[in-house]
N, C-alpha and C positions, 0 to 999 in steps of 0.2 A: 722478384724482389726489387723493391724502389733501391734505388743508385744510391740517395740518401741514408737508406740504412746499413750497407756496406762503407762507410763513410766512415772513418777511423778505426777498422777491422780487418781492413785489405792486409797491412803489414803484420799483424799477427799473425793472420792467416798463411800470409807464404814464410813466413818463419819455423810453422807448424808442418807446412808440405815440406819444408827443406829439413828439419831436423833429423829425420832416419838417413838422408842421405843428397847426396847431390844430385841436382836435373836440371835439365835444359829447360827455355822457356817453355818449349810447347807442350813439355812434359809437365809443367807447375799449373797451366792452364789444364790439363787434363786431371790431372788429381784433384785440384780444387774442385771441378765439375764431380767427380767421381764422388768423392764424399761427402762433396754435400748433393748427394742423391739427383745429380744435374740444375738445383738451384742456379749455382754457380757457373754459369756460361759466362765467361766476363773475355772479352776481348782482348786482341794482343795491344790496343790502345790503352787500356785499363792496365793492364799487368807488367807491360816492358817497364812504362813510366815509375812504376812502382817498384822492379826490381834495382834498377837507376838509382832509384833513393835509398833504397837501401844498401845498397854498394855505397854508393856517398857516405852515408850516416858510418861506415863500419860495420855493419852487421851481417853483410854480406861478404863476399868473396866471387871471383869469378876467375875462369881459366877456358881459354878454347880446346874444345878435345876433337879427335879428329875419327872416332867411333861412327862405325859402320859408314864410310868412306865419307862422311859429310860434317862438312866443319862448324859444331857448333859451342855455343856459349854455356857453361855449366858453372851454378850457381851452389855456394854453400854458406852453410854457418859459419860465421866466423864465433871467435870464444863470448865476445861483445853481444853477438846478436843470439847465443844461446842464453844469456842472462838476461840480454829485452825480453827473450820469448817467456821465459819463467815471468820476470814482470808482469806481462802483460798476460797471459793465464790467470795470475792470481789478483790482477785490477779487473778480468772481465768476469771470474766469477763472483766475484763483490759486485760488480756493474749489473750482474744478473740476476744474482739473490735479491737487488734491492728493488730494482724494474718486476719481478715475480712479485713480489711481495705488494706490493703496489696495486699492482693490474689483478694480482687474482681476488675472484669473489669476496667480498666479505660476508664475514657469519650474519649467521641470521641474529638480530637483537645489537647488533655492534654499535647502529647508530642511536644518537641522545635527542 
């Protein structure tokens, strides 16, 4: 996948890995790989930066845990970033339907 088309979808996307629950980085990088069927290999360059900004913005949260003897960083929704996450669901499926709608074939006899 071009860098460019992950390109204003990164933070929904970890919005979406963090909603059922909280995870460490290397945990959010493996889910994302996970579901999207290994598309998703994106580096811990690509994704710290991004959780960063999300902590910033309020939509995150973080707290160090100190599970299975190694200290790390675990990341959640805060109440702010469950309502971007709804936002942004229902601006990508309007984003989607209209880019479909677009790109698929047209019928046959459509044009004048």
């Amino acid at each position: 996948m071009k860098p460019e088309t992950l390109k204003g979808h990164l933070d929904a996307m970890i919005l979406s890995v963090l909603e059922p629950a909280p995870l460490h980085g290397y945990a959010i990088i493996r889910e994302l790989k996970q579901r999207s069927g290994g598309t998703l290999a994106l580096p811990e360059g690509t994704v710290y930066p991004a959780l960063h900004r999300l902590e910033a913005a309020g939509l995150l949260a973080s707290d160090w845990s100190d599970a299975q003897a190694r200290r790390r960083r675990v990341y959640n929704l805060t109440r702010r970033g469950r309502r971007e996450l709804v936002r942004s669901r229902g601006e990508w499926r309007s984003f989607a339907a209209t880019v479909e709608s677009v790109l698929a074939p047209a019928a046959s006899g459509a044009r004048a």
